[in-house]
C-alpha positions as CSV (number, residue, x, y, z in Angstrom):
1,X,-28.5,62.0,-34.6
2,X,-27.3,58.1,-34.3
3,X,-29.1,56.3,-31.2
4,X,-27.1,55.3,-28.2
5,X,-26.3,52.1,-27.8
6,X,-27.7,51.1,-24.7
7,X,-24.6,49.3,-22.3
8,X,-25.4,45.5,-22.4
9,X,-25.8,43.9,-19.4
10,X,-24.0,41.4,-17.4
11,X,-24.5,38.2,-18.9
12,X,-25.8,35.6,-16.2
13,X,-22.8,33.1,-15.7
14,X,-25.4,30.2,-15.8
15,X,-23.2,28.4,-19.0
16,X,-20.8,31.3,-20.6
17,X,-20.5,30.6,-23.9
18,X,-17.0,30.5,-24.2
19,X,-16.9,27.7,-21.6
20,X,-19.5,25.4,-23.3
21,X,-16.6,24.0,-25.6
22,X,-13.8,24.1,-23.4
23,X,-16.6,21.8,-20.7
24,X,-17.7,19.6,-23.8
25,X,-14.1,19.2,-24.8
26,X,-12.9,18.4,-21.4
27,X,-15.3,15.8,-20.5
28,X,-14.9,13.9,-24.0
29,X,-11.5,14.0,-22.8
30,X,-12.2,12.6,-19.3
31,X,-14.3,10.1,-21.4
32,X,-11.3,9.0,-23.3
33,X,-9.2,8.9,-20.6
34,X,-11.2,6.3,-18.4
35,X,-11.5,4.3,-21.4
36,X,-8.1,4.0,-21.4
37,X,-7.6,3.4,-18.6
38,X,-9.9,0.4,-18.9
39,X,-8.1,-0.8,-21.7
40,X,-4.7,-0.3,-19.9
41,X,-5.5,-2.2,-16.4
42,X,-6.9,-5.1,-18.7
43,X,-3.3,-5.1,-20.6
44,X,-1.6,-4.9,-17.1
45,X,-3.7,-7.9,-15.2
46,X,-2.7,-9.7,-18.3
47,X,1.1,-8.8,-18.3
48,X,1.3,-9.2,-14.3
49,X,0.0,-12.7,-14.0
50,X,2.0,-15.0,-12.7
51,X,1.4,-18.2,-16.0
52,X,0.9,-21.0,-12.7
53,X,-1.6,-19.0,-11.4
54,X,-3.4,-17.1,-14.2
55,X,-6.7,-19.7,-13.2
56,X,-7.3,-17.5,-9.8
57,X,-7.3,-14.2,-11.0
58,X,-10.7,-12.8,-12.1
59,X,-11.7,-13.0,-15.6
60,X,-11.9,-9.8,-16.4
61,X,-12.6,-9.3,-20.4
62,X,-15.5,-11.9,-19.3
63,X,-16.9,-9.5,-17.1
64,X,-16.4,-7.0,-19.8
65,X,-18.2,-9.1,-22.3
66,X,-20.9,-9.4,-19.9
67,X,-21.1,-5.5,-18.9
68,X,-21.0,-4.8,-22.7
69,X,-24.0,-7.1,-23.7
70,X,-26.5,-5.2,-20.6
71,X,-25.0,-1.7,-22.2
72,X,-26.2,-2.6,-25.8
73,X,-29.7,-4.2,-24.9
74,X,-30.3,-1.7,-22.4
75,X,-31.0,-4.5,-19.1
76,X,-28.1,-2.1,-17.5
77,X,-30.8,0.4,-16.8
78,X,-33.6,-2.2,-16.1
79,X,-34.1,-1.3,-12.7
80,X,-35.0,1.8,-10.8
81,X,-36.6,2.9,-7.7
82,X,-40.3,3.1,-9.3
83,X,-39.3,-1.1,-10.4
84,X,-38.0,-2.4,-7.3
85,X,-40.4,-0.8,-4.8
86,X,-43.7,-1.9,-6.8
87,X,-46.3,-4.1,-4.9
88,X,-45.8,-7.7,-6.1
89,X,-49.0,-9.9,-6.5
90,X,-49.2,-14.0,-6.5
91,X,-51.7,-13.8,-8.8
92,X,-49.9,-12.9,-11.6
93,X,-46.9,-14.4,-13.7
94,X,-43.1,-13.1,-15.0
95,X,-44.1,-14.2,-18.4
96,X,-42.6,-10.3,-19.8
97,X,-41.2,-9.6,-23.1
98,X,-37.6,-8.9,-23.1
99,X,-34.3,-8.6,-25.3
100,X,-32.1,-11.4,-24.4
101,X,-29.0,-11.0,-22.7
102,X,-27.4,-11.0,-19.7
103,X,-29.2,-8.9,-17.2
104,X,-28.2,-7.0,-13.6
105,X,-28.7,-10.4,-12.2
106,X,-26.8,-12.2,-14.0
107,X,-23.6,-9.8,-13.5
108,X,-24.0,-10.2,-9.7
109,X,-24.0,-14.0,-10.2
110,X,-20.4,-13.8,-12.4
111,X,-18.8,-11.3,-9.8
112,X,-19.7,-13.8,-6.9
113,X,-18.2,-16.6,-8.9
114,X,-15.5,-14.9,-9.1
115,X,-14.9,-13.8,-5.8
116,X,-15.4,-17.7,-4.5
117,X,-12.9,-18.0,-7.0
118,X,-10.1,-15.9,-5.8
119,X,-10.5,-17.4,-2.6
120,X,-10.0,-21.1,-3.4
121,X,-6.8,-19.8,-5.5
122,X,-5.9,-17.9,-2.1
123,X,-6.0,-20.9,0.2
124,X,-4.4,-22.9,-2.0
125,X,-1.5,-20.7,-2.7
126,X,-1.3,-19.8,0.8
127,X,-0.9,-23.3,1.8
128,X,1.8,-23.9,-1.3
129,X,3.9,-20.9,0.2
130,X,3.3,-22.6,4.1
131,X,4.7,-26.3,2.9
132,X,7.3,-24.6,0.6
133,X,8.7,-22.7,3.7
134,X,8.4,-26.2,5.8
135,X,10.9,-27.5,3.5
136,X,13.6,-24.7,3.3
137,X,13.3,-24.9,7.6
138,X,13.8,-28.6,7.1
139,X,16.6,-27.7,4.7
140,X,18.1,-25.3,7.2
141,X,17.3,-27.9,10.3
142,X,19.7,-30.2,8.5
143,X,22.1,-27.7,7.9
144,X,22.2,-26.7,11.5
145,X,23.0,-30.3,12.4
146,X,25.6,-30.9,10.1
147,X,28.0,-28.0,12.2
148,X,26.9,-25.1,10.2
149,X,29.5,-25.4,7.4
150,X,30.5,-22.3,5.2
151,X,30.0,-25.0,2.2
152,X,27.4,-24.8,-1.0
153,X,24.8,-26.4,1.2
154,X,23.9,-22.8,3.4
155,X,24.3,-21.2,-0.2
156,X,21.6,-23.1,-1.9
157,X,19.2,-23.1,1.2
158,X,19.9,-19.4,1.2
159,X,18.9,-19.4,-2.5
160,X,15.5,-21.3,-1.1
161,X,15.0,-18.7,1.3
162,X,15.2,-15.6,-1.4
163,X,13.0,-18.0,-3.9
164,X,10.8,-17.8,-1.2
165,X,10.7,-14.2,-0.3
166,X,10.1,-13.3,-3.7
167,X,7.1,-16.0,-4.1
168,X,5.8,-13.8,-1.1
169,X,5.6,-11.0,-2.9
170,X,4.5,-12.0,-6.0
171,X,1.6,-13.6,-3.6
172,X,0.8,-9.9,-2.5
173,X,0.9,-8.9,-6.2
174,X,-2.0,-11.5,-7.2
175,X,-3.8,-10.4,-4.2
176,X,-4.0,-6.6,-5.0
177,X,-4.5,-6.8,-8.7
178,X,-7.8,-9.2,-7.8
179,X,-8.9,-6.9,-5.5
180,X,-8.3,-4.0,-8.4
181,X,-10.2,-6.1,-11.1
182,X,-13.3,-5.9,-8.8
183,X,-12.6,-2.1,-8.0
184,X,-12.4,-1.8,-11.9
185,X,-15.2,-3.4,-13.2
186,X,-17.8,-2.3,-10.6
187,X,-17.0,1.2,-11.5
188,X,-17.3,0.5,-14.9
189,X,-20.9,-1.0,-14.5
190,X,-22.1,2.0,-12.0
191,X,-20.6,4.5,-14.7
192,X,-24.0,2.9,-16.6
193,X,-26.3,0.7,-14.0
194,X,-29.1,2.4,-12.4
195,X,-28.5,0.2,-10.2
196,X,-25.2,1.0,-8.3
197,X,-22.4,-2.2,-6.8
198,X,-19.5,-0.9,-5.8
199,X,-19.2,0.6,-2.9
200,X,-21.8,-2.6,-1.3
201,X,-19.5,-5.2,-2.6
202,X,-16.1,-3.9,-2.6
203,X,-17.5,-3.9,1.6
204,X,-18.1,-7.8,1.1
205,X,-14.9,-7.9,-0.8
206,X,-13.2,-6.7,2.1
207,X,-14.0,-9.5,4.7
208,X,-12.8,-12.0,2.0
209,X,-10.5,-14.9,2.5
210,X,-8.2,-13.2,-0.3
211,X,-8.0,-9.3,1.5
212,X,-8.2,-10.4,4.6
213,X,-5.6,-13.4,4.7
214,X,-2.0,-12.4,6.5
215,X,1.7,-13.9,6.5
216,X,3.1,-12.1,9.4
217,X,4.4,-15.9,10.3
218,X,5.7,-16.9,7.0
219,X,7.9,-13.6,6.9
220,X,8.8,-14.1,10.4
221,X,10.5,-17.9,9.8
222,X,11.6,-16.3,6.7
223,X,13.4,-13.6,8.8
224,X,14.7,-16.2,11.4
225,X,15.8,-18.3,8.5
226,X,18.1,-15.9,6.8
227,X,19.3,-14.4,9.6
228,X,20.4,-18.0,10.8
229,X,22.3,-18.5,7.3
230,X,24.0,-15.1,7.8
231,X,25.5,-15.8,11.0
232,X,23.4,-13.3,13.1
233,X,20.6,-14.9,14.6
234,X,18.0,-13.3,16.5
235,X,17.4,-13.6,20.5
236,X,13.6,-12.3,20.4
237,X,10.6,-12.4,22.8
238,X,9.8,-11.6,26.3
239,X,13.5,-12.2,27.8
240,X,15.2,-10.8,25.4
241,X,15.2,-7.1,25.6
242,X,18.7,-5.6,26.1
243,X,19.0,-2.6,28.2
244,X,18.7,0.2,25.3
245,X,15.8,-1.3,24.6
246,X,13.2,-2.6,27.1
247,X,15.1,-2.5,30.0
248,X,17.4,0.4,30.5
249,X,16.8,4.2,31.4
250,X,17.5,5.8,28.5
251,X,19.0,5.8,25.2
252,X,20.6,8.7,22.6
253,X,19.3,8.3,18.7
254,X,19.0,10.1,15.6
255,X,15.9,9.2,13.7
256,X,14.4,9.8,10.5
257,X,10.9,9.3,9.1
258,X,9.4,7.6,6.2
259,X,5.6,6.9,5.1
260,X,5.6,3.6,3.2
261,X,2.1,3.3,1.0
262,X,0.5,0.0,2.0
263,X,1.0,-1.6,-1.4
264,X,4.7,-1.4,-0.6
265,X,4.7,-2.8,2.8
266,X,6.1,-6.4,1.9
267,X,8.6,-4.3,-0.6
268,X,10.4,-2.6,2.4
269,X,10.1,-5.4,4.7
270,X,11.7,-8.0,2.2
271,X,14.6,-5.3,1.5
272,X,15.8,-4.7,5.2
273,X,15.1,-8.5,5.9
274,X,18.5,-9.0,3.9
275,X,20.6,-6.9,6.2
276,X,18.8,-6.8,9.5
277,X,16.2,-9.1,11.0
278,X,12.6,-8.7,13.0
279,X,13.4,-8.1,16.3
280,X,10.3,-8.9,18.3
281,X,9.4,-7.2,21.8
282,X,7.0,-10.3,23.0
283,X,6.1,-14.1,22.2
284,X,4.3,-14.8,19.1
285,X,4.3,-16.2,15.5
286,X,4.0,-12.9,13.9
287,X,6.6,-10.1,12.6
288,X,5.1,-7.2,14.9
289,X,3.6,-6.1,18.0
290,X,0.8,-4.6,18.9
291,X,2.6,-1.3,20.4
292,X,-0.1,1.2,22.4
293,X,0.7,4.3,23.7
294,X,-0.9,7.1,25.9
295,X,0.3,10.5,25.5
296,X,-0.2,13.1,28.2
297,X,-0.7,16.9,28.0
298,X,-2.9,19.7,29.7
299,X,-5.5,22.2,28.2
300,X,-3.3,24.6,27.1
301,X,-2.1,21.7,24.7
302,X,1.6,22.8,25.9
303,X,3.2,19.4,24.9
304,X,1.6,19.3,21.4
305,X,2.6,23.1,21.1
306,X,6.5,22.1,22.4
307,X,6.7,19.0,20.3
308,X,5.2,20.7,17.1
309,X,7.7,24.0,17.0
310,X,10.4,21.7,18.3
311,X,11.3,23.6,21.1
312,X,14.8,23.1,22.3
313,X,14.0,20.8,25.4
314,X,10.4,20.3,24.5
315,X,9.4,16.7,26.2
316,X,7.0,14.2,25.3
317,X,5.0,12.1,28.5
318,X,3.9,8.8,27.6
319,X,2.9,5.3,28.9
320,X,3.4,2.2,26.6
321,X,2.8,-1.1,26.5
322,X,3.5,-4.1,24.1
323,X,1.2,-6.6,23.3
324,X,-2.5,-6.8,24.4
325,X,-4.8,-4.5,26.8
326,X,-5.9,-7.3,28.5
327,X,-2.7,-9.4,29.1
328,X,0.3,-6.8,29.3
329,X,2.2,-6.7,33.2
330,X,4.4,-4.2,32.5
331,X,3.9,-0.4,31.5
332,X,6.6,2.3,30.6
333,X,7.0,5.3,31.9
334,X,8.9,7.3,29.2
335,X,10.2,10.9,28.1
336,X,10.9,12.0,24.7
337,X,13.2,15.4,24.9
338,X,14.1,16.7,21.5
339,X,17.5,19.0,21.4
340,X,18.8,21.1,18.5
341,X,21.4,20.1,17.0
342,X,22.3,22.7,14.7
343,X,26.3,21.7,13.6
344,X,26.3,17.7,15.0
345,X,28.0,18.8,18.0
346,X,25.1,19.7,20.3
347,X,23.6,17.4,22.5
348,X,21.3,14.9,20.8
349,X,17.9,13.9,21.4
350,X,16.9,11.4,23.6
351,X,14.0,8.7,24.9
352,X,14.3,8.3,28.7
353,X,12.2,5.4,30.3
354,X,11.4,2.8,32.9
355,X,9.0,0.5,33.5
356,X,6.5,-0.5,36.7
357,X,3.2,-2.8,37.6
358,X,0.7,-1.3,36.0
359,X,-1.1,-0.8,39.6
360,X,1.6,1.5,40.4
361,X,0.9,3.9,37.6
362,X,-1.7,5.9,39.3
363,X,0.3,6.6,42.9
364,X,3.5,7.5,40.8
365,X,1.5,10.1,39.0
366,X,-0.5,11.1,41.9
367,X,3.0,11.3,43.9
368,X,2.0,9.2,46.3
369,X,4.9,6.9,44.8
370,X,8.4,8.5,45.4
371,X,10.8,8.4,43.0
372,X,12.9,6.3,46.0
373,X,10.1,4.3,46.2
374,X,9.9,3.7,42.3
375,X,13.8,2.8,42.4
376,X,13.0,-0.2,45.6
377,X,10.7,-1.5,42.8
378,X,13.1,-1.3,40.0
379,X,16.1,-2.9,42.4
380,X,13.3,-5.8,43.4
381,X,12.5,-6.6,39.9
382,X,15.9,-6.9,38.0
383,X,16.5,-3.8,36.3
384,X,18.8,-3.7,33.7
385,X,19.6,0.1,33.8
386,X,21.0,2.9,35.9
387,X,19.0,2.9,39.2
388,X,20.2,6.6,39.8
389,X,19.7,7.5,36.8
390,X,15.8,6.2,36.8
391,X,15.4,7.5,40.2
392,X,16.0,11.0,38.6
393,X,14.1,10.8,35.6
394,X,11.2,9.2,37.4
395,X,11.6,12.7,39.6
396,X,11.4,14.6,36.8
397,X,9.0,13.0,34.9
398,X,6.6,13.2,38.7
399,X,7.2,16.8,38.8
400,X,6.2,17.5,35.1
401,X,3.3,15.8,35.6
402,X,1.7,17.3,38.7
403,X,3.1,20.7,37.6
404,X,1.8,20.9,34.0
405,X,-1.3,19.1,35.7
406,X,-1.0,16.8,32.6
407,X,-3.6,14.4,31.7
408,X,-4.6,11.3,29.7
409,X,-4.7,13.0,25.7
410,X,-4.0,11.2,23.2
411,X,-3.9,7.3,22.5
412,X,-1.5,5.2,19.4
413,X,-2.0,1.9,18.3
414,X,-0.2,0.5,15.6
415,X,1.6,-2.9,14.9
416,X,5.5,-2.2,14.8
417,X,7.9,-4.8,13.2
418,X,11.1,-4.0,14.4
419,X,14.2,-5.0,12.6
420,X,17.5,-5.4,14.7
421,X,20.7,-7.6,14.9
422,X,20.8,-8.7,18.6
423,X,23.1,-6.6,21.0
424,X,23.5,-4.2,17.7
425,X,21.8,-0.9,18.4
426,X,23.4,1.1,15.2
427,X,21.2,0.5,13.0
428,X,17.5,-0.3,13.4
429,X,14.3,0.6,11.7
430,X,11.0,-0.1,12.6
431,X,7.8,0.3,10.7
432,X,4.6,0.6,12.1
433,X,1.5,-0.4,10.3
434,X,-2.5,0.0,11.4
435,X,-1.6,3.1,12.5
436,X,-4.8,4.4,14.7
437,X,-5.2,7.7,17.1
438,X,-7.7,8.1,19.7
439,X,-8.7,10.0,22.1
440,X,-8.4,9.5,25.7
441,X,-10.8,10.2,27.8
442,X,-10.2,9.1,31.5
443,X,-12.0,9.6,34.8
444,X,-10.6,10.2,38.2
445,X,-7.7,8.0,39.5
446,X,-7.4,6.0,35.7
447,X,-4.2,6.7,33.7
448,X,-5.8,5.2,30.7
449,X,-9.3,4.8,29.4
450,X,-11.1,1.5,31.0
451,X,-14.1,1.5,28.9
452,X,-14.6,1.6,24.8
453,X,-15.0,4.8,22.8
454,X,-18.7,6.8,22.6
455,X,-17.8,7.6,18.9
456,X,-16.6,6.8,15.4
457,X,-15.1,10.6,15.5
458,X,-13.3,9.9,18.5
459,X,-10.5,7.9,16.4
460,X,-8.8,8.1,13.0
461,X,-6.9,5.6,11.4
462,X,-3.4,6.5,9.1
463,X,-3.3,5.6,5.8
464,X,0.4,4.7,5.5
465,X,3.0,2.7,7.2
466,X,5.6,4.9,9.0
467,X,9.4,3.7,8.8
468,X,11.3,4.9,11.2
469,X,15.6,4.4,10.7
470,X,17.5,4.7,14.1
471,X,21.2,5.3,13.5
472,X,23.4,5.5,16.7
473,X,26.8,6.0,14.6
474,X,30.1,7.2,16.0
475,X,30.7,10.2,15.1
476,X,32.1,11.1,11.5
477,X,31.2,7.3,10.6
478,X,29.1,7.5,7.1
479,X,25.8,5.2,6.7
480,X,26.1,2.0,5.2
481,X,25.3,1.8,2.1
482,X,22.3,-0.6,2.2
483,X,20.3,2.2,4.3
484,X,21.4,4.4,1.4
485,X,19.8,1.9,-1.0
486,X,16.6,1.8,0.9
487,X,16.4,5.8,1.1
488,X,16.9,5.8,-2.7
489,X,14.7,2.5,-3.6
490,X,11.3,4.9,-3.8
491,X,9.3,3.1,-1.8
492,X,9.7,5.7,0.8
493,X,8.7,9.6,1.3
494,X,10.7,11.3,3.7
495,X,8.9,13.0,6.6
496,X,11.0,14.7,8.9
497,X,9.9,15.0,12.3
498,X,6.4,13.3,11.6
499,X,4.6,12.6,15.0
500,X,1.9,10.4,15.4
501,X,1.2,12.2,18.8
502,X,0.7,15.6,17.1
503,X,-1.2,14.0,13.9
504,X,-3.4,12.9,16.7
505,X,-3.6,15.9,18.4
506,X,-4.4,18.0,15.4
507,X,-7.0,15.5,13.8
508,X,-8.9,14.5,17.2
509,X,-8.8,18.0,18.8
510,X,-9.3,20.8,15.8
511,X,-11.7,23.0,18.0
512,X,-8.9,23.6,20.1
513,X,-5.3,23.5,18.6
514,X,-4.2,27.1,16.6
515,X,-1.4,25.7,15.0
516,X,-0.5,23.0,12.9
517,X,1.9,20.6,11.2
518,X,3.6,21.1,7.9
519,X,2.0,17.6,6.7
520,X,-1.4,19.4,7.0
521,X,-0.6,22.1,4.2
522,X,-2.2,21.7,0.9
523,X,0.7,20.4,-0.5
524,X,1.4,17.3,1.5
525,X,-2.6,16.9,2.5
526,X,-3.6,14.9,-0.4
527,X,-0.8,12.6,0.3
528,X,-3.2,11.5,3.5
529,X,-6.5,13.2,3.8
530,X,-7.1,11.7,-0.1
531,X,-8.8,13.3,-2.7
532,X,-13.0,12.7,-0.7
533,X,-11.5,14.2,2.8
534,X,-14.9,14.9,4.0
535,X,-14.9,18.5,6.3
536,X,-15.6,18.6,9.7
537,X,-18.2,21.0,11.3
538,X,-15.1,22.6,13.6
539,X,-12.6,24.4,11.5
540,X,-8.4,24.7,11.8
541,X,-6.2,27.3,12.2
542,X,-4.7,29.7,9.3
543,X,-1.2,29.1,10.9
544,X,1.0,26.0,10.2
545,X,4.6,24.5,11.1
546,X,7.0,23.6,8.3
547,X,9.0,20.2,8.2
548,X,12.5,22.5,7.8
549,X,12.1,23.7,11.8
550,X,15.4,25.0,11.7
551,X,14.5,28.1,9.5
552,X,11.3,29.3,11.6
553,X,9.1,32.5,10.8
554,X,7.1,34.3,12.6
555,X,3.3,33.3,10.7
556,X,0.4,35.6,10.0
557,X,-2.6,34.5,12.2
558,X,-6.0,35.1,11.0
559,X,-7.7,38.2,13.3
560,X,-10.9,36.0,13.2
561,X,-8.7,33.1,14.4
562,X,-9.6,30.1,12.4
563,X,-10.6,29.7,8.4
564,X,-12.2,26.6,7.1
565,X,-10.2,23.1,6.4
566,X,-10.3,23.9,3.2
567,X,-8.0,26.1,2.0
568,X,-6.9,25.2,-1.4
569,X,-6.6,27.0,-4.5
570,X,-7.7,30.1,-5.5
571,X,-10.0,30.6,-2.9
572,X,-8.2,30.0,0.0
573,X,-5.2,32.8,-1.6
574,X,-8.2,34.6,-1.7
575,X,-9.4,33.9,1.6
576,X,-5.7,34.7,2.7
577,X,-5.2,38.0,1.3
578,X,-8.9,39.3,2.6
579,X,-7.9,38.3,6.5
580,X,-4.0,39.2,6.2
581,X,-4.4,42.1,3.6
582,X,-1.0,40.4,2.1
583,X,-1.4,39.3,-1.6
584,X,2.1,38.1,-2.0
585,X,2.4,35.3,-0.6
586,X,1.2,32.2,1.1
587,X,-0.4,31.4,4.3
588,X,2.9,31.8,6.7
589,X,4.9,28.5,8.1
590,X,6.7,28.4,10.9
């Protein structure tokens, strides 16, 4: 009779041999695609120079040439551990035999050349950019003098001021495609060198003249400038908060949000500049303010948990100051109540607020400061607003504070340039930039933290601007059509209902919240987190929120409460449908 065949065993999944082509045919792939890449950046530093400056950008196919001569002698992989950590003897000489060439040596030498390159170019364009704006306020000074005439002489200083604007940018433009060569070619040489670059010197590229050089001034006067021209100048600083802003109890809004990727920053600013200028909050050169707030909640988290589902009356409790820790004399007391408005008829949401010394802050949340006390102060400082009206929400906001028993959480700080047309609320936007959560941690009897943080893990910095476009419209009345432009430019990616208190919240207190935002889901994650989000030891919750909180349901929670931050892919489906026994769909959003 015929022998059995015996069954074959399992093959060990080591390298499967259907998989050995498909990896080698992949990575030749990957292989040819970085090349191109290579050969496309060099194409596009070439295109995107501007001819007057081409001098200060870095000489990139030099580099090249240089990185391509160590590759073909073989000087890229000169140096190893076992070389550079041998005993070294004065007794002896270099006299070695080796292939000429350039050497690892040699490359460091070019790429600081380079960099002290970039950085003369820098000042010097810098300070062509600071006389060229000297001359169109000169320009403009004369104008002023002359009556302000509706002739061809505010035309062609407005001309000026666009030229200018757009040198500006193309300013930025040199400045990030520099800092891109480097990225670029130090990758390139660590894809070979035994001897690794980039990530040591792109650090020393960062406290460069060329990174770390600012025009918040120059697009300030810029801002003045054209506002001037266009008839609606700009009463800013200190005095000149009008009552819906600094002053006044409270104010009705409807806001949407935006994140705005850092390399279009100048892009947005330079866009709303031509319809509404920087409005600033205090004194200063500069387009922003420093803006810091503390947010307040308990340790059930029941403010982050309101503000997150969107409760219908869920409040936010915050102090906030403008400018400096050091220097500020007035805090605000303030309230952030969201309403539903399902049809446009409902009652909107609103920001409630008032200010006081900051010495006062701990009595009023203590309650040893009345809210009748709190209004004497208001009366015998000139306040703008409703003295009934911030006796009761200075009630409220006491109340909430010693009933919740709510406490110093979570702390903001961002700069904010604010763009406004004086004594016109209608329209603003703001965008806030440096955007950096911390938390809070305050003894007995302080309403803020007094001392630095402990920790690198007790903040986290946001890698995107966040616009923010205020309309207070009369009802029925459609958006002009230059907000419509910026929606549309794509610059911007809309975020509704994006907090920075409950990104805080959720990135500085994991181990404790159970829910979280829609932003955190795998599809908008990469959009923030990046590609190298390193994990944390503590884990998140299973549930999220989504960003449309009008159509809620109920979510799945895990039984064993939390599953690791990452969740993506087919593990984390898989992950889903062991804890839920539910294949069908996706973890559950609110």
């Amino acid at each position: 009779p015929p022998r059995r065949r015996r069954p074959e065993r399992l093959r060990r999944c080591d390298s499967p041999p259907v998989l050995g082509p498909i990896r080698e045919f992949a990575s030749v792939r990957a292989e040819r695609f970085r090349s191109l890449a290579m050969v496309k950046f060099g194409k596009n530093l070439t295109q995107e120079k501007v001819p007057r400056w081409s001098d200060g950008y870095v000489d990139y196919d030099s580099l090249k040439k240089i990185l391509g001569e160590m590759i073909n002698t073989g000087s890229i992989r000169e140096f190893n551990e076992d070389v550079l950590y041998l005993a070294h003897s004065v007794a002896t000489t270099d006299e070695v035999i080796r292939p000429p060439g350039a050497r690892e040596g040699d490359f460091i030498a070019r790429i600081d050349a380079e960099i002290e390159k970039v950085n003369r170019w820098t000042a010097k364009i810098h300070m062509e950019l600071e006389m060229l704006v000297e001359k169109i306020s000169k320009a403009h000074s004369n104008w002023v003098q002359s009556g302000r005439p509706k002739t061809a002489q505010a035309d062609t200083v407005l001309e000026e001021v666009e030229s200018a604007e757009a040198e500006l940018q193309a300013f930025e433009n040199f400045i990030n495609m520099n800092y891109l060569a480097f990225s670029k070619i130090l990758k390139k040489h660590d894809k070979y060198s035994t001897c690794p670059l980039r990530m040591p010197y792109l650090m020393k590229v960062q406290s460069q003249t060329f990174v770390l050089d600012k025009m918040g001034s120059l697009v300030r006067t810029l801002s003045d400038l054209r506002a001037s021209l266009q008839g609606a100048a700009v009463s800013a600083g200190k005095g000149a908060f009008d009552a819906a802003q600094k002053g006044g109890a409270s104010f009705v809004r409807k806001t949407t949000k935006y994140w705005v990727q850092t390399k279009d920053v100048l892009k947005v600013k330079m866009f709303i500049l031509k319809h509404r200028p920087v409005y600033k909050f205090t004194d200063g050169p500069s387009d922003s303010d420093l803006v810091t707030s503390i947010y307040y909640d308990n340790d059930k988290l029941e403010l982050y948990q309101g503000r997150l589902k969107k409760y219908d009356g869920a409040i936010a409790f915050r102090i906030r100051w403008y400018g400096p820790e050091e220097s500020f004399k007035t805090a605000f007391m303030e309230r952030k109540t969201h309403r539903e408005d399902w049809y446009g008829d409902g009652e909107a949401s609103a920001k409630e607020r008032f200010p006081l010394p900051p010495d006062k802050v701990v009595p009023f949340l203590q309650g040893k400061l009345s809210p009748a006390d709190v209004r004497s102060i208001l009366a015998s400082t000139g306040f703008k607003g409703d003295l009934d009206e911030a006796q009761q929400l200075a009630a409220e906001m006491q109340a909430a504070v010693l009933s919740k028993k709510l406490r110093p959480s979570v702390r903001t700080h961002y700069m904010r340039t604010a763009f406004q047309r004086t004594g016109d609320a209608t329209v603003r936007c703001s965008l806030d930039t440096e955007l950096c959560m911390a938390l809070e941690p305050c003894g007995d009897g302080e309403w803020k933290r007094m001392g630095p943080l402990d920790n690198r893990s007790q903040v986290t910095q946001f890698p995107h601007g966040v616009l923010e476009v205020k309309l207070q419209l009369i009802s029925g009345t459609a958006m002009p059509e230059w907000v419509s432009d910026l929606l549309n430019s794509g610059c911007l990616r809309e975020m509704p209902k994006f907090s920075k208190f409950v990104h805080g919240t959720a990135m500085l207190k994991r181990d404790q919240v159970r829910e979280l935002p829609y932003w955190w889901s795998a599809q908008f994650m990469p959009l923030w987190a990046g590609a190298n989000f390193v994990e944390q030891p503590t884990s998140v919750p299973f549930r999220m929120v989504s960003k449309d909180d009008k159509l809620r349901t109920k979510g799945t929670e895990a039984p064993l409460g939390t599953l690791p931050v990452s969740q993506k892919g087919g593990f984390g489906r898989l992950l889903y449908t062991i804890f839920t026994c539910n294949s069908s769909r996706e973890p559950a959003y609110y």
